[in-house]
C-alpha positions as CSV (number, residue, x, y, z in Angstrom):
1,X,0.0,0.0,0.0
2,X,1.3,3.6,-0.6
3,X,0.9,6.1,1.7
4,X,-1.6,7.9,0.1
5,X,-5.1,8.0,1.8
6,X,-7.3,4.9,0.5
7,X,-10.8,3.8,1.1
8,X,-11.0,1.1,4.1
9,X,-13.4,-1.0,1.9
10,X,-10.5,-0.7,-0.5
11,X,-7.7,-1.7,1.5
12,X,-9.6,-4.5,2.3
13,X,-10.2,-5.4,-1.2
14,X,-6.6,-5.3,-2.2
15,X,-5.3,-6.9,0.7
16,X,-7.4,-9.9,-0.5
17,X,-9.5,-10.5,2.4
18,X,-12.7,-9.7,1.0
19,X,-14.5,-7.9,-1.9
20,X,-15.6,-4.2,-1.5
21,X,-18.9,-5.0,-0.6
22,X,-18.2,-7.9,2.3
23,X,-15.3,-4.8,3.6
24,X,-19.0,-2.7,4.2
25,X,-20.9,-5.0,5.8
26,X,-17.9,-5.2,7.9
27,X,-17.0,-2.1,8.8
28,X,-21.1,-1.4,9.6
29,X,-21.5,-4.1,11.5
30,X,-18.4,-2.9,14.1
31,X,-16.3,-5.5,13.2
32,X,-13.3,-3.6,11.4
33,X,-11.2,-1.5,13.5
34,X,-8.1,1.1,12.8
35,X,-5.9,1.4,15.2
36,X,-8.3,-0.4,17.8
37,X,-11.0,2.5,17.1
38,X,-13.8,1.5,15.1
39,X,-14.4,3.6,12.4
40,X,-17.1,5.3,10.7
41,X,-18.1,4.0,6.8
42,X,-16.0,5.7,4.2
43,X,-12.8,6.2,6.2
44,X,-9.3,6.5,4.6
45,X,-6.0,4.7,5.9
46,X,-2.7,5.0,5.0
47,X,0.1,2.5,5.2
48,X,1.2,3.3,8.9
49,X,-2.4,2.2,10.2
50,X,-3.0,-1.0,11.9
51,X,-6.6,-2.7,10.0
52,X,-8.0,-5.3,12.0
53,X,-11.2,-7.2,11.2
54,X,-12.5,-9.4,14.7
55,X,-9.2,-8.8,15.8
56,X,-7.0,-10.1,13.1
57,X,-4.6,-7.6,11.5
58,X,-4.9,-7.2,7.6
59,X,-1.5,-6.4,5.9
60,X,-0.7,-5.6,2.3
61,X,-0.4,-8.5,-0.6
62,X,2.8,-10.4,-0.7
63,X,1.7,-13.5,-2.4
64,X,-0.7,-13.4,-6.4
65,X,-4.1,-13.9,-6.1
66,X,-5.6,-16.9,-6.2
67,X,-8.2,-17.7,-9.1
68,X,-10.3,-20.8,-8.5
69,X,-13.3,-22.7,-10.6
70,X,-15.1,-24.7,-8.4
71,X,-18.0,-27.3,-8.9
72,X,-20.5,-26.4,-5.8
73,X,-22.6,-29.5,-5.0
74,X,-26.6,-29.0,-4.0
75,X,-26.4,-28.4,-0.3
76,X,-23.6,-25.7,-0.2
77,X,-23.6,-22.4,0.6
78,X,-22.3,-19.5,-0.7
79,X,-20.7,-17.6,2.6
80,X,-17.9,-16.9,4.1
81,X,-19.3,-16.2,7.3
82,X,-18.7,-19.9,8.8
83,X,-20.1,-18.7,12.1
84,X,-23.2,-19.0,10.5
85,X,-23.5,-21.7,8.1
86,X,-22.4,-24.8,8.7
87,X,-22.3,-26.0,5.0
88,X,-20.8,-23.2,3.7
89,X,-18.3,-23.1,1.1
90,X,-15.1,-22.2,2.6
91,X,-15.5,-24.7,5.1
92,X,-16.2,-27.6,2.4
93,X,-13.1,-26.2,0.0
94,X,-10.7,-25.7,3.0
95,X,-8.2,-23.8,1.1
96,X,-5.5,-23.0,2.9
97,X,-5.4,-18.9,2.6
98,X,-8.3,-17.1,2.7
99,X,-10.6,-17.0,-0.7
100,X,-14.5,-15.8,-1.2
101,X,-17.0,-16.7,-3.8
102,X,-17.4,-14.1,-6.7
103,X,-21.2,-14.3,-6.8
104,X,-23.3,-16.8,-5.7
105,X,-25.4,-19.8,-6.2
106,X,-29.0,-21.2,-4.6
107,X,-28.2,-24.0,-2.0
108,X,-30.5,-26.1,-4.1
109,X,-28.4,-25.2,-7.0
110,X,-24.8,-26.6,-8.4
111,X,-21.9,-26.1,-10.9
112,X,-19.9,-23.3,-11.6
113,X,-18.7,-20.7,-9.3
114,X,-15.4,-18.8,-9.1
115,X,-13.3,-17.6,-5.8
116,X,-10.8,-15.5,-5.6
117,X,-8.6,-13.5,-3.1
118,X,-8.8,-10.5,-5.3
119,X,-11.4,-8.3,-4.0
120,X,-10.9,-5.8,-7.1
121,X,-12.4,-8.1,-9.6
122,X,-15.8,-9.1,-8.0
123,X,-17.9,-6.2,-8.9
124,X,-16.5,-6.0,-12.4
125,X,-17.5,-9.7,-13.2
126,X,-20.7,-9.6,-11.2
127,X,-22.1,-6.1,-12.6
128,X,-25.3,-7.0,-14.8
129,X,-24.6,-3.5,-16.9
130,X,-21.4,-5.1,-18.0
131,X,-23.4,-8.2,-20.0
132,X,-21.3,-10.7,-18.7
133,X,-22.8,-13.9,-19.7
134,X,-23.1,-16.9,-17.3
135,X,-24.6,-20.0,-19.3
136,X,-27.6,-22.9,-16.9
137,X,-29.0,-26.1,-17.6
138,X,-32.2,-26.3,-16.2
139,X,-34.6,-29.6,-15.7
140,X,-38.1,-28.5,-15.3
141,X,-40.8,-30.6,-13.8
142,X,-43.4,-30.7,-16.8
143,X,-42.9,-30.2,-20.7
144,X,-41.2,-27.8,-22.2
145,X,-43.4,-25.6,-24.9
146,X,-42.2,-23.3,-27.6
147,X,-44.3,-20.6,-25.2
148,X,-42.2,-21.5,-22.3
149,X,-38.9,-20.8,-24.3
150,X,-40.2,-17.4,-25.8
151,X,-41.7,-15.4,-22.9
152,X,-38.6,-17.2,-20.6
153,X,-36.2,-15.5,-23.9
154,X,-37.8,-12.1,-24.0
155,X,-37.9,-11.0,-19.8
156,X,-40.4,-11.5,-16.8
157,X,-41.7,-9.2,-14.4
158,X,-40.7,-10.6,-11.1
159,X,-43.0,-9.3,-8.8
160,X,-40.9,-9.8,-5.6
161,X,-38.1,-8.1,-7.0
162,X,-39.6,-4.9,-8.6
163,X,-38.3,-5.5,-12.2
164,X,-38.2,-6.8,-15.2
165,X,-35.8,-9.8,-16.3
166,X,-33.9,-8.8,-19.3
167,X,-33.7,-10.7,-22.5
168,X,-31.9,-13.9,-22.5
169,X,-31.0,-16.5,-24.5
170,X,-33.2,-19.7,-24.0
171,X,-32.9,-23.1,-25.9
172,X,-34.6,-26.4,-25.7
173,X,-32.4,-29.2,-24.8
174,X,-35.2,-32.2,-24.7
175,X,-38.7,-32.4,-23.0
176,X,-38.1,-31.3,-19.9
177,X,-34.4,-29.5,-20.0
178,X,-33.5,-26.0,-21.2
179,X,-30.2,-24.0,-21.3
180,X,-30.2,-20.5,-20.6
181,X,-27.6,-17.6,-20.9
182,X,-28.0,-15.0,-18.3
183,X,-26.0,-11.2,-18.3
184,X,-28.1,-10.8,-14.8
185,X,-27.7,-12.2,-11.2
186,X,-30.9,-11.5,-9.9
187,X,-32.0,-13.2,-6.8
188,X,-33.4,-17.1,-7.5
189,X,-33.9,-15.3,-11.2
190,X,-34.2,-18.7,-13.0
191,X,-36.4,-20.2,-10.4
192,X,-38.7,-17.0,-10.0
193,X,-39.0,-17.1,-13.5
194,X,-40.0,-20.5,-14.0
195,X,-42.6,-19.9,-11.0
196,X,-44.3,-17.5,-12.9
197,X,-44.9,-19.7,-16.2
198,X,-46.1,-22.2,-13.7
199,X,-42.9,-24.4,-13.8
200,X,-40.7,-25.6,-10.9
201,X,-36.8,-26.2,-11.1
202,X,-35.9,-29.7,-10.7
203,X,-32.3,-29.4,-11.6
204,X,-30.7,-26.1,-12.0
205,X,-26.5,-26.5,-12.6
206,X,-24.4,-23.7,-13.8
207,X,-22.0,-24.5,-16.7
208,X,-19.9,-21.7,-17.9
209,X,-19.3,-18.0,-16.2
210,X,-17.9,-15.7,-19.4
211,X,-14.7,-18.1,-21.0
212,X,-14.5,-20.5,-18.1
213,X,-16.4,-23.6,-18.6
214,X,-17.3,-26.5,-16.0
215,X,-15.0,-29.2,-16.2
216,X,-14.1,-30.7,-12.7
217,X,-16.0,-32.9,-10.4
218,X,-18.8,-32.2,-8.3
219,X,-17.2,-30.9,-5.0
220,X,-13.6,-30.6,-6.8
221,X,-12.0,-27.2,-7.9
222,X,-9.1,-26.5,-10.3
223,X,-6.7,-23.2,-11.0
224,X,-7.8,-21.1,-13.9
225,X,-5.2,-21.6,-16.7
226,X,-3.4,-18.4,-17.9
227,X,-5.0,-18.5,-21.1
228,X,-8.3,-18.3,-19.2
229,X,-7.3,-15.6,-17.0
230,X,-5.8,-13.4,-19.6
231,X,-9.4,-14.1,-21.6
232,X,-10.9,-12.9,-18.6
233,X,-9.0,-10.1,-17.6
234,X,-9.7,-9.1,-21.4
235,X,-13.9,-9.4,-21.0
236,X,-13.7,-7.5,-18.2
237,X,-10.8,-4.5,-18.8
238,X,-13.7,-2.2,-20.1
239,X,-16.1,-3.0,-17.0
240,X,-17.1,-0.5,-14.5
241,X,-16.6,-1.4,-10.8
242,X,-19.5,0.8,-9.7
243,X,-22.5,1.8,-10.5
244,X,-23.3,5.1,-12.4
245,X,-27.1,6.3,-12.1
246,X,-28.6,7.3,-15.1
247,X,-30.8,10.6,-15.2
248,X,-33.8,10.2,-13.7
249,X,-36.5,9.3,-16.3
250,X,-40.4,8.8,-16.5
251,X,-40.8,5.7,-14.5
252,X,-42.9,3.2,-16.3
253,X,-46.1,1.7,-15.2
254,X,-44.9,-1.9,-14.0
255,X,-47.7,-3.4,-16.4
């Protein structure tokens, strides 16, 4: 770290302990102290402060970040808070420095999901305006009709949510399985939007996130190859890490 002044949920991020948005929920919930005073949200450090989160003091990288692809099984959670969940992740990976899941996937859910010590490149991947495509087979519990596949293609009001899926891309796989290709992380998205065509998930694995495919073991995790990082570090060089409003327009009647 230089000495300049630099964002506390930024330190965090860069020293690889957490992403930016963890580093808040930290620091509001009490639990991040400098120099054994808890501070208030949006507070700067510099190099010669002592960070501590429950205790522990968080230095500056020495080692590169870690990049993992992991096949989640059904019955996983995605959290590093292992106070709380007993079947979370980080627990069932054990890796032996501290990683975090970029994203997340349903309990009920499995394949793909990526973890990292890199805090800087979670909100670039997981933005939905940066179109990022991450690719599902779905089972569904009845037959699968062209309707299904073209109201599921062109967006759903999800009620619960407030908004409107975007457009997808939705094929038919057999009579009861579909892939779809998702730019959006929406909360349960595939499964609320099932729900409201009157469908229910049976089977919902994730296959690919951008250029990295699924191709290890259920429960098993692998390295991303160089070639696959430099791919992804391409997708996502022109990727905003926050979010920009737009200027306030008519809003639309939800109908």
């Amino acid at each position: 770290m230089s000495d300049n002044l630099i964002r506390l949920n930024k330190y965090l991020s860069e020293a690889g302990y957490c992403s930016r948005r963890e580093a808040d929920r930290l620091i509001d919930t009490g639990r991040v102290t400098i120099n054994n005073t808890v501070p208030e949200m949006g507070t700067k450090v510099t190099s010669g402060d002592v960070v501590k989160v429950d205790g522990e003091i968080i230095g500056g990288r020495k080692e590169d970040f870690v990049y993992l692809a992991f096949n989640k099984p059904v019955g996983i959670v995605c959290t590093t808070d292992t106070r709380v969940e007993k079947d979370n992740i980080i627990d069932y990976i054990n890796y032996p420095k501290r990683i975090f899941p970029i994203g997340r996937l349903d309990k009920p859910s499995e394949g793909l999901i990526l973890l990292t010590d890199d805090g800087d490149i979670v909100n670039k991947i997981l933005r939905a305006s940066n179109n990022h495509e991450k690719e599902y087979i779905v089972t569904v519990d009845k037959p699968i009709s062209q309707t299904f596949v073209q109201r599921m293609a062109g967006g759903i009001y999800i009620e619960e949510l407030g908004k409107r899926t975007k457009k997808c891309e939705v094929k038919k796989i057999d009579k009861y399985t579909f892939s779809i290709i998702l730019t959006q992380g929406l909360n349960r998205q595939i499964r609320r939007m099932c729900e409201y065509l009157n469908y229910d998930v049976q089977t919902l694995k994730r296959v690919r996130i951008m250029n990295i495919k699924l191709d290890t073991p259920i429960g098993k995790y692998r390295t991303l190859t160089k070639d696959e990082f430099k791919t992804l570090s391409e997708l996502i060089s022109d990727s905003t890490k926050t979010f920009t409003p737009k200027q306030n327009t008519t809003r639309k009647n939800k109908r």
